[in-house]
C-alpha positions as CSV (number, residue, x, y, z in Angstrom):
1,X,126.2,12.4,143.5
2,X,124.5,12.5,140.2
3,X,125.9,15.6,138.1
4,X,129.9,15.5,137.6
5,X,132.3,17.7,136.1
6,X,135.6,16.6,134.5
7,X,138.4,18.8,133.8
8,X,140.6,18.1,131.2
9,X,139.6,16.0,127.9
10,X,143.1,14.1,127.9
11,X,143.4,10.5,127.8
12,X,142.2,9.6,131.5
13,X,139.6,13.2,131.7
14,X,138.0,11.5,128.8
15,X,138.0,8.1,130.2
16,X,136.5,8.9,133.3
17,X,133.9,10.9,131.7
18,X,132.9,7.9,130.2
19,X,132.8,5.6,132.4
20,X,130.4,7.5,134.8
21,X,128.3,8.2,131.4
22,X,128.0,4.3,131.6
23,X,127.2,3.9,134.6
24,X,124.4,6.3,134.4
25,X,125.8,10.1,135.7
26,X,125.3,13.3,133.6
27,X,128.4,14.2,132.7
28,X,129.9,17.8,132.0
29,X,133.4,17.5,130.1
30,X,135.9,21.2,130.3
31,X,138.9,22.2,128.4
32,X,140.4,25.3,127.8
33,X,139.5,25.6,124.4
34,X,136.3,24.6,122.0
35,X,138.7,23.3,119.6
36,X,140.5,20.7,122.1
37,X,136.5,19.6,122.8
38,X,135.7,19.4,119.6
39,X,138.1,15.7,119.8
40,X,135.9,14.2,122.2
41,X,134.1,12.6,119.3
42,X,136.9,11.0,118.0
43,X,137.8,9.9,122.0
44,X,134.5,8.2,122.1
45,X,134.2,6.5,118.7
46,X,138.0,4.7,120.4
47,X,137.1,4.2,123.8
48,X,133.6,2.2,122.6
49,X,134.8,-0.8,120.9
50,X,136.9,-1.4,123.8
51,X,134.4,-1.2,126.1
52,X,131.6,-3.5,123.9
53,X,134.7,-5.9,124.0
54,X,135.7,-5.8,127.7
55,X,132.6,-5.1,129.6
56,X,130.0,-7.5,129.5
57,X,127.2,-5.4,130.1
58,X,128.6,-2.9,126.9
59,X,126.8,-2.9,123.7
60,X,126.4,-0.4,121.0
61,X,123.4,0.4,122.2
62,X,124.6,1.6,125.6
63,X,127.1,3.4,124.4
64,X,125.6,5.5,122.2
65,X,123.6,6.4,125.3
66,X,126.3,6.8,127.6
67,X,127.5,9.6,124.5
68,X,124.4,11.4,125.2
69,X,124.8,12.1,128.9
70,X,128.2,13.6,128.3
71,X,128.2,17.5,127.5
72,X,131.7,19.4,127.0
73,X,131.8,22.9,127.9
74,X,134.9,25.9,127.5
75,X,133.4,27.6,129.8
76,X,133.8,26.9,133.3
77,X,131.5,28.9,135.1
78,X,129.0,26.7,133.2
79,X,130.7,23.9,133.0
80,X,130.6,23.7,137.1
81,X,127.4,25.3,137.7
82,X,125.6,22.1,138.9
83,X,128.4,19.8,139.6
84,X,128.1,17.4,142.9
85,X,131.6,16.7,142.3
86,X,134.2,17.8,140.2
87,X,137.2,15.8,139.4
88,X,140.4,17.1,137.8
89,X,142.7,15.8,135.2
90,X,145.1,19.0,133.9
91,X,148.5,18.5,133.7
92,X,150.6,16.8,136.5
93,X,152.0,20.5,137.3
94,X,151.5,21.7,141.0
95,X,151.0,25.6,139.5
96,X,148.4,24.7,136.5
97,X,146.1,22.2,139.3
98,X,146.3,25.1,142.2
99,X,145.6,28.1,139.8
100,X,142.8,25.7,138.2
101,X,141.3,24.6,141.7
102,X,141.7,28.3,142.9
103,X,139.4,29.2,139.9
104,X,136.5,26.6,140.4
105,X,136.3,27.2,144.2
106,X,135.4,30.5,143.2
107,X,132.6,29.3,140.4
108,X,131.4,26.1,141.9
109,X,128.4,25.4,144.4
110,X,129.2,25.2,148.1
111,X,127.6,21.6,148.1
112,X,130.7,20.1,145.7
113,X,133.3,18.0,146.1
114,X,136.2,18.6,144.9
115,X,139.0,15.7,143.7
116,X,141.9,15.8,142.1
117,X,143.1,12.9,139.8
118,X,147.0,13.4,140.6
119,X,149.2,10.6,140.1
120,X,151.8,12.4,141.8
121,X,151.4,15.3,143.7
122,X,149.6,15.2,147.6
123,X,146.3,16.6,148.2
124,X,147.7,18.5,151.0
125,X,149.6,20.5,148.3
126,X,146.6,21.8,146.5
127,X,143.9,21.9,149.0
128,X,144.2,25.7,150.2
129,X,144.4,26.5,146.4
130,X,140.4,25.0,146.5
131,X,138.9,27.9,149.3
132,X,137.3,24.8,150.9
133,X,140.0,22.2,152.2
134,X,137.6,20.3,154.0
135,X,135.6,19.1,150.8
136,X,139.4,18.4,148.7
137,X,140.6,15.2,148.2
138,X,142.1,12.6,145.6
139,X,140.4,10.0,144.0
140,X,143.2,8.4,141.7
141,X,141.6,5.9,138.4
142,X,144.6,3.7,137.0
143,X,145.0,3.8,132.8
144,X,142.2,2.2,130.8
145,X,139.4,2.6,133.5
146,X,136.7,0.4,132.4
147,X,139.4,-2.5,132.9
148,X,141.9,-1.5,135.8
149,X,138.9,-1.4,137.9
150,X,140.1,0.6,141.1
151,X,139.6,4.2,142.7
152,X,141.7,5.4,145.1
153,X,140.3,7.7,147.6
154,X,143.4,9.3,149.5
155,X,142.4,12.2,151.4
156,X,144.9,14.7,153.5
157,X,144.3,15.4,157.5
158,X,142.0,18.1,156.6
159,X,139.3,16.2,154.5
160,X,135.7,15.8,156.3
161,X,135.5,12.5,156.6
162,X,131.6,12.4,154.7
163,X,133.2,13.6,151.8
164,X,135.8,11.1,151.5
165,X,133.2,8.8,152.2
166,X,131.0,10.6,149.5
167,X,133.8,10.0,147.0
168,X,134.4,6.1,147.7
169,X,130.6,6.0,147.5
170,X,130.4,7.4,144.0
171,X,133.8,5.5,143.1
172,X,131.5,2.5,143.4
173,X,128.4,3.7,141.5
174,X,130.6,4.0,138.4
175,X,132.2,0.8,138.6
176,X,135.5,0.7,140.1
177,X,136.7,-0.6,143.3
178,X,137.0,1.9,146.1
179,X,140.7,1.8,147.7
180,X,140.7,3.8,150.3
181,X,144.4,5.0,151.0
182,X,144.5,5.4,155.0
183,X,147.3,8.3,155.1
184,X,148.7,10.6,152.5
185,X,151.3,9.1,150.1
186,X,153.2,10.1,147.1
187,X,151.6,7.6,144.4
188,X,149.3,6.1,146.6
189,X,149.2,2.5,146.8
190,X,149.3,1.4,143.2
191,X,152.2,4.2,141.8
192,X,153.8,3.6,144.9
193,X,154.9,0.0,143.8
194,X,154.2,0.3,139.8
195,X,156.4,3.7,139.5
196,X,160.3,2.0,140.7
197,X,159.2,-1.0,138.5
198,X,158.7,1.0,135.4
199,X,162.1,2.8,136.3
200,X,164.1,-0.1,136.7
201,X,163.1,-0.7,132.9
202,X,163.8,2.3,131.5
203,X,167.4,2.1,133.3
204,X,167.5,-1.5,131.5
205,X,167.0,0.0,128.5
206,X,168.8,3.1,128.0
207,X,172.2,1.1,129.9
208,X,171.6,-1.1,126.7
209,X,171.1,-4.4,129.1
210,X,168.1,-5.2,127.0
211,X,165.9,-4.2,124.6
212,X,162.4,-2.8,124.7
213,X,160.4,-6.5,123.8
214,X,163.1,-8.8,125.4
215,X,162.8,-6.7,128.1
216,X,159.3,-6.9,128.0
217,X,159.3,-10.8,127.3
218,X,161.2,-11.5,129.8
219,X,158.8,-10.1,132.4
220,X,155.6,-11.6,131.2
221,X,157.2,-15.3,130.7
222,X,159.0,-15.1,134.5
223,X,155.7,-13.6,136.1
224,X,153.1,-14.5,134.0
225,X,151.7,-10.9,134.0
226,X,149.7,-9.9,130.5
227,X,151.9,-6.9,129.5
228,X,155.4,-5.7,130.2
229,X,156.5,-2.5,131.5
230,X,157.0,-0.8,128.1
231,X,153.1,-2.1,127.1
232,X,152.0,-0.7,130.5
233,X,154.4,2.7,129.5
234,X,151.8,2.4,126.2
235,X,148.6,2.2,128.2
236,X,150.0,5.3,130.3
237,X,151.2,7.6,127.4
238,X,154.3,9.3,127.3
239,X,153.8,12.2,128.5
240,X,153.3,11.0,132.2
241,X,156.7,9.2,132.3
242,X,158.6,12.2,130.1
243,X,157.4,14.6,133.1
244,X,158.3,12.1,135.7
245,X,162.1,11.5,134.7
246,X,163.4,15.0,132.6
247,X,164.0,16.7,135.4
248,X,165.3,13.7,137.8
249,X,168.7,14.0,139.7
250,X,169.4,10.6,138.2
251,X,170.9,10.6,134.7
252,X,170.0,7.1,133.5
253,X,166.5,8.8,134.2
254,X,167.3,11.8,132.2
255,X,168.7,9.9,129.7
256,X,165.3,7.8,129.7
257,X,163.4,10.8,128.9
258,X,165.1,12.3,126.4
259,X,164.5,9.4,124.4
260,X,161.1,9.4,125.4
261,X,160.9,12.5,123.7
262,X,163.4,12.0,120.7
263,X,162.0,9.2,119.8
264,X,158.2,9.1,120.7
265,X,156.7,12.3,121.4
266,X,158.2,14.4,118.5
267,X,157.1,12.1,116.4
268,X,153.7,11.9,117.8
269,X,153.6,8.3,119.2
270,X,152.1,9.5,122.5
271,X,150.9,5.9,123.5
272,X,148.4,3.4,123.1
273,X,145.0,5.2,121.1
274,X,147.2,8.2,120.5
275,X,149.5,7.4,117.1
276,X,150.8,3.9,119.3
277,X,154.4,4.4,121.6
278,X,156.1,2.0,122.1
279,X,154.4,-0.4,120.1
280,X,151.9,0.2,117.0
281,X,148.5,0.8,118.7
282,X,146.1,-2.7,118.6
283,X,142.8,-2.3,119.4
């Protein structure tokens, strides 16, 4: 699969766009609007130092050519027209992703895949949305792609089993590590044991047991682990955990997002490359 289409320019859209512009794919990049395109240039000009410093094979050079194979469309008709496959990044609502998919089944070629980036939601939820089921799965990247190496494949029990293996293939053209996830799971693998860790700090936090670097400390000096949970909350943005926790049963989880939103995303600190969150941004 050659030609892919990304939907959404947000922080992971954008990243996987990238990364199979790397690794050689012509790329195809949708929004809603011109004007939310019109940032990709500013994505890019953040996302290449990072990669000239973490990938060996990254120069300047490369990236500037990696730039080149990546259109952006607000069209969709066009902007899926040729797509192998097209993989989705719109917000983590179940109504936005099936009245997108609903859309681009209509639009697409009968020879693409579909795949949905949700961290959360099932493929089983969305597939009838798509008009083709059997060609609908997820293939999930974690947070800074080029590093956090993995794709998980997670289908649901009506994927054909060639596109799954279609989509584990191309996971490993662009450089990650295929995972494939053997039965349908909230969170897949990785959420599935990352998400009640990241809670457990929040609840630390707002229950005023620790603050947001001893809490932090803590962790990396007892595990020897690189970041903490609030650095990994960085690398995942804001928004992801605000949508996760506002509407929770729990109120230490409420109470985690509200301050999420009180104190990070009013004031614009959407995480790491987007104004910093919970610490300045470092490059």
């Amino acid at each position: 699969m050659q030609n892919l289409t990304v939907l959404g320019s947000g922080v992971l859209g954008s990243q996987i766009a990238l990364q199979a512009a790397f690794h050689g794919k012509s790329v195809v990049v949708h929004d809603i609007s011109q004007e939310v395109l019109d940032e990709l240039p500013a994505r890019w000009d953040y996302l290449t130092p990072l990669y000239v410093r973490d990938v060996e094979a990254a120069t300047q050079e490369k990236m500037t050519e990696a730039v080149a194979r990546i259109r952006s469309s607000a069209d969709l008709a066009d902007a899926v027209s040729d797509a192998d496959l097209i993989i989705e990044a719109v917000p983590e609502r179940l109504d936005i992703k099936q009245q997108t998919w609903a859309t681009v089944g209509e639009l697409a070629p009968e020879r693409t895949i579909f795949a949905t980036n949700s961290s959360t939601l099932l493929p089983s939820d969305i597939a009838e949305s798509t008009g083709r089921p059997g060609r609908f799965l997820a293939l999930h990247f974690a947070n800074e792609i080029w590093r956090n190496n993995i794709g998980e494949v997670m289908g649901h029990a009506g994927t054909d089993q060639d596109a799954f293996d279609a989509v584990a293939t191309f996971a490993g053209e662009i450089g990650m590590v295929p995972i494939p996830v053997l039965k349908e799971q909230p969170g897949y693998l990785l959420n599935s044991l990352l998400v009640p860790w990241l809670s457990a700090a929040g609840q630390l936090l707002v229950r005023g047991v620790g603050d947001i670097e001893t809490i932090d400390r803590t962790w990396r000096l007892s595990t020897g682990a690189p970041l903490g949970p609030f650095q990994i909350f960085d690398v995942i943005g804001m928004m992801t955990p605000y949508a996760l926790n506002k509407d929770s049963e729990d109120p230490d989880k409420r109470a985690f997002a509200e301050l999420i939103k009180r104190e990070y995303i009013d004031k614009g600190r959407l995480g790491r490359g987007a104004g910093g969150g919970f610490y300045d941004d470092e490059v």
